[in-house]
TORKOL-4160 file (C-alpha; in steps of 0.2 Angstrom, whole numbers, padded with zeros to 4 digits, m for minus):
137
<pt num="1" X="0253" Y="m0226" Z="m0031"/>
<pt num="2" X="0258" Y="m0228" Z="m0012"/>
<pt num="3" X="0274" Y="m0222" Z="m0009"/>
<pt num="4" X="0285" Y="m0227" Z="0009"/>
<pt num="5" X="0287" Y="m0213" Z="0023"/>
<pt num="6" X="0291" Y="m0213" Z="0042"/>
<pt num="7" X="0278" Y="m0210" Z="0053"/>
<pt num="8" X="0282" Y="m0193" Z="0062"/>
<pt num="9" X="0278" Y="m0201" Z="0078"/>
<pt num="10" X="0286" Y="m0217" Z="0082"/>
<pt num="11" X="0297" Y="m0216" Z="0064"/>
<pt num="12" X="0290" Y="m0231" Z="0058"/>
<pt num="13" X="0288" Y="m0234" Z="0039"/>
<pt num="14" X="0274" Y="m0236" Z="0032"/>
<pt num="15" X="0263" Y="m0234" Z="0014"/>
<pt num="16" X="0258" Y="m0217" Z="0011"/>
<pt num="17" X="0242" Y="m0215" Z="0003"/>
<pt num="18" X="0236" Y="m0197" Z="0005"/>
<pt num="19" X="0224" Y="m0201" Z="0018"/>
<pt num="20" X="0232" Y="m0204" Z="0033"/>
<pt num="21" X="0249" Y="m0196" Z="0039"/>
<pt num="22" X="0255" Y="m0208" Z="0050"/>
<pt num="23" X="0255" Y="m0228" Z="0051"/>
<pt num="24" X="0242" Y="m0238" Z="0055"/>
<pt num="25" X="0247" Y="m0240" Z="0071"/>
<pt num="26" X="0247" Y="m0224" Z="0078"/>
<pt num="27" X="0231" Y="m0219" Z="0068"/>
<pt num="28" X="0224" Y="m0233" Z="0079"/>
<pt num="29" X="0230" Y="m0222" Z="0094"/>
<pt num="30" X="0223" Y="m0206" Z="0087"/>
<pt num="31" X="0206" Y="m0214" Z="0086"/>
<pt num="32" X="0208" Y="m0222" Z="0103"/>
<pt num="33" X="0209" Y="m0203" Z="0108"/>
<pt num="34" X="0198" Y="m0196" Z="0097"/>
<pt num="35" X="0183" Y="m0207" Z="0103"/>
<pt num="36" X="0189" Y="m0203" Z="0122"/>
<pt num="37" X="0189" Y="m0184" Z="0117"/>
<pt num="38" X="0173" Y="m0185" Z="0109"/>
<pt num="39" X="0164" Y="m0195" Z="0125"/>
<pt num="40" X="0172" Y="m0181" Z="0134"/>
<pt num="41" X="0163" Y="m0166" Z="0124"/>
<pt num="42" X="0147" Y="m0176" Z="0122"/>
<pt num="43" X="0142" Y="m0172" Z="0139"/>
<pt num="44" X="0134" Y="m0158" Z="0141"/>
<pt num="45" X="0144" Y="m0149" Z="0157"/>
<pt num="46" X="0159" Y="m0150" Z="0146"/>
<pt num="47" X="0154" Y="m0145" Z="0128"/>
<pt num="48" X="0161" Y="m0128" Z="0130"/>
<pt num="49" X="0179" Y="m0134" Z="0139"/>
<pt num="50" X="0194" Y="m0125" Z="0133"/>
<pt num="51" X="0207" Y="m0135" Z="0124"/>
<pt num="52" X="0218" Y="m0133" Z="0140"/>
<pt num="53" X="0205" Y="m0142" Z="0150"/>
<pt num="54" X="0203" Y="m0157" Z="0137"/>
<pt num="55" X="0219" Y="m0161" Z="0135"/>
<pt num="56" X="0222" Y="m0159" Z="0155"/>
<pt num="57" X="0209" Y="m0174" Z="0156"/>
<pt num="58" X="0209" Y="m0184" Z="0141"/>
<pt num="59" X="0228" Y="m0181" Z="0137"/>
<pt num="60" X="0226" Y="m0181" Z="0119"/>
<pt num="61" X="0237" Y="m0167" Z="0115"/>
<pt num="62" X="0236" Y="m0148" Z="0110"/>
<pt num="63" X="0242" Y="m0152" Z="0090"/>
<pt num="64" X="0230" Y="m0167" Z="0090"/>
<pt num="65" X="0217" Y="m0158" Z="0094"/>
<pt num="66" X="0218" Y="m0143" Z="0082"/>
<pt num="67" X="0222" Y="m0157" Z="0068"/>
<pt num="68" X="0205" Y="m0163" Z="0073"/>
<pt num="69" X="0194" Y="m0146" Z="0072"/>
<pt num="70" X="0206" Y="m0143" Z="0054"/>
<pt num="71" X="0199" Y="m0158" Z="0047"/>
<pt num="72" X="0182" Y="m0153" Z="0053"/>
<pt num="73" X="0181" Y="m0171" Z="0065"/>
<pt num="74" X="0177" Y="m0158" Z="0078"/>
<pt num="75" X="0165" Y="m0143" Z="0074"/>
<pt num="76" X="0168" Y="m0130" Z="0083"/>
<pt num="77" X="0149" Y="m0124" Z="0082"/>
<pt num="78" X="0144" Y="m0139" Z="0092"/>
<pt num="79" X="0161" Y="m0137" Z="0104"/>
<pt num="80" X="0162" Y="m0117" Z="0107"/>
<pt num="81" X="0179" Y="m0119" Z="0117"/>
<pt num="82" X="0187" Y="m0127" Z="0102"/>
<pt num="83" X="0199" Y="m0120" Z="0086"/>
<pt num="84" X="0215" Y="m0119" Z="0082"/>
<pt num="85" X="0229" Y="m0106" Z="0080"/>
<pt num="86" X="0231" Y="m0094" Z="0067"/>
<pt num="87" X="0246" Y="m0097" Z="0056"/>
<pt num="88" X="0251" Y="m0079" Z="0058"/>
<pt num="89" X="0248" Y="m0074" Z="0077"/>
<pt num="90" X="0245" Y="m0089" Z="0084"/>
<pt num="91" X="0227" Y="m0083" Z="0093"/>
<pt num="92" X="0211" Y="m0096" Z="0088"/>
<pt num="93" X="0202" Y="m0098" Z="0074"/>
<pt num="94" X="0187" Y="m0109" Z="0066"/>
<pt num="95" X="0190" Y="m0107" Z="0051"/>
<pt num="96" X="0203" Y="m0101" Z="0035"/>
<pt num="97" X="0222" Y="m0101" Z="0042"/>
<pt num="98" X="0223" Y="m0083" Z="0046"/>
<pt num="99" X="0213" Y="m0072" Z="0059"/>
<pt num="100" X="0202" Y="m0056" Z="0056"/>
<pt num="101" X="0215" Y="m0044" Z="0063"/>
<pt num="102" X="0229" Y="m0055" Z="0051"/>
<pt num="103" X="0219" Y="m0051" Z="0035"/>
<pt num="104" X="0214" Y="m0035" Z="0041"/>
<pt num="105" X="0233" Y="m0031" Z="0043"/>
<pt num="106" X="0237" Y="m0041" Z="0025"/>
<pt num="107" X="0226" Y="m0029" Z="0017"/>
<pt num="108" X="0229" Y="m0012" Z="0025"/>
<pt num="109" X="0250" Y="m0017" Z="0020"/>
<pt num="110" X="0242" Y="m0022" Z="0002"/>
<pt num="111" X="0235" Y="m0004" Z="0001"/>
<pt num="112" X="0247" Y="0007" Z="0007"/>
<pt num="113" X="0259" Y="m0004" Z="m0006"/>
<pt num="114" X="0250" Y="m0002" Z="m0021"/>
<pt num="115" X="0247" Y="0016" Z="m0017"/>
<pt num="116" X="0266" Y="0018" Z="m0013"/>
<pt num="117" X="0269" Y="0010" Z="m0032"/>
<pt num="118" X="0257" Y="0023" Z="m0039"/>
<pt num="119" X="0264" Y="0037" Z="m0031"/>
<pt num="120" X="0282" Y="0030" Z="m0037"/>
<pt num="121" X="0274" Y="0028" Z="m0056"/>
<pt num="122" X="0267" Y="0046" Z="m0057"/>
<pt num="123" X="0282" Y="0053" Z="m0051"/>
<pt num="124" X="0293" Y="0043" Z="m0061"/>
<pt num="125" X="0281" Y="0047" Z="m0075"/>
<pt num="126" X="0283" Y="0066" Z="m0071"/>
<pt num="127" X="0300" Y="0066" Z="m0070"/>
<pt num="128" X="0305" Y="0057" Z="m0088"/>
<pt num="129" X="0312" Y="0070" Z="m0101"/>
<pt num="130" X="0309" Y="0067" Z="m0118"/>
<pt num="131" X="0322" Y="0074" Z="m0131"/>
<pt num="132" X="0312" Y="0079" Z="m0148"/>
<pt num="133" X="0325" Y="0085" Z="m0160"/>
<pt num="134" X="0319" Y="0094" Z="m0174"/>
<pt num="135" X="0334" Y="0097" Z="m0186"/>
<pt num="136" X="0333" Y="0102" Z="m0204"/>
<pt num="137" X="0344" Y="0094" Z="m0216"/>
């Protein structure tokens, strides 16, 4: 069932229905732009172009752009100068939400945790006094 939201970029309201984010009328504008974008990369001298320089001449912006290489409208194996940012440093990626170095970092904290929860356990564990009473009655 469609449910009513504003469009996040001209606040319209409009029927959500898990495909598109915003209203019609801007998804019109975001094709608009995404056809120009693509004639853009299709020729050759500017299939490697940075996101700087495509938004510089086609004036879709950054967000747009990164929204289109997420949603896999735009492969960065075809575009080399294409990604977008890590959701933890921010540096540019192809695919998953976090970079190399991120999940590197991740899992070296991860380690040194559970080792840390070890180390607490067996000292914990050789610290615990049991009383045993042995009384005759």
């Amino acid at each position: 069932m469609a449910e009513l939201r504003n469009c996040p970029k001209c606040d319209a309201i409009f029927n959500f229905n898990g495909l598109r984010d915003v209203c019609p009328k801007c998804h019109k504008e975001e094709e608009e732009l995404f056809e120009e974008v693509y004639r853009f990369l299709r020729k050759r001298e500017n299939r490697a172009a940075s996101i700087e320089r495509i938004t510089e001449v086609t004036g879709a912006s950054a967000g747009l752009l990164h929204k289109w290489v997420r949603k896999r409208r735009l492969h960065p194996a075809q575009f080399p100068g294409l990604g977008y940012p890590c959701d933890n440093c921010g540096s540019l990626i192809v695919q998953g939400k976090i970079c190399r170095s991120c999940t590197e970092n991740i899992q070296s904290d991860l380690k040194q945790h559970e080792s840390n929860m070890e180390f607490r356990k067996a000292v914990s564990d050789q610290n615990k006094k049991t009383y045993l009473s042995s009384r005759d009655r």
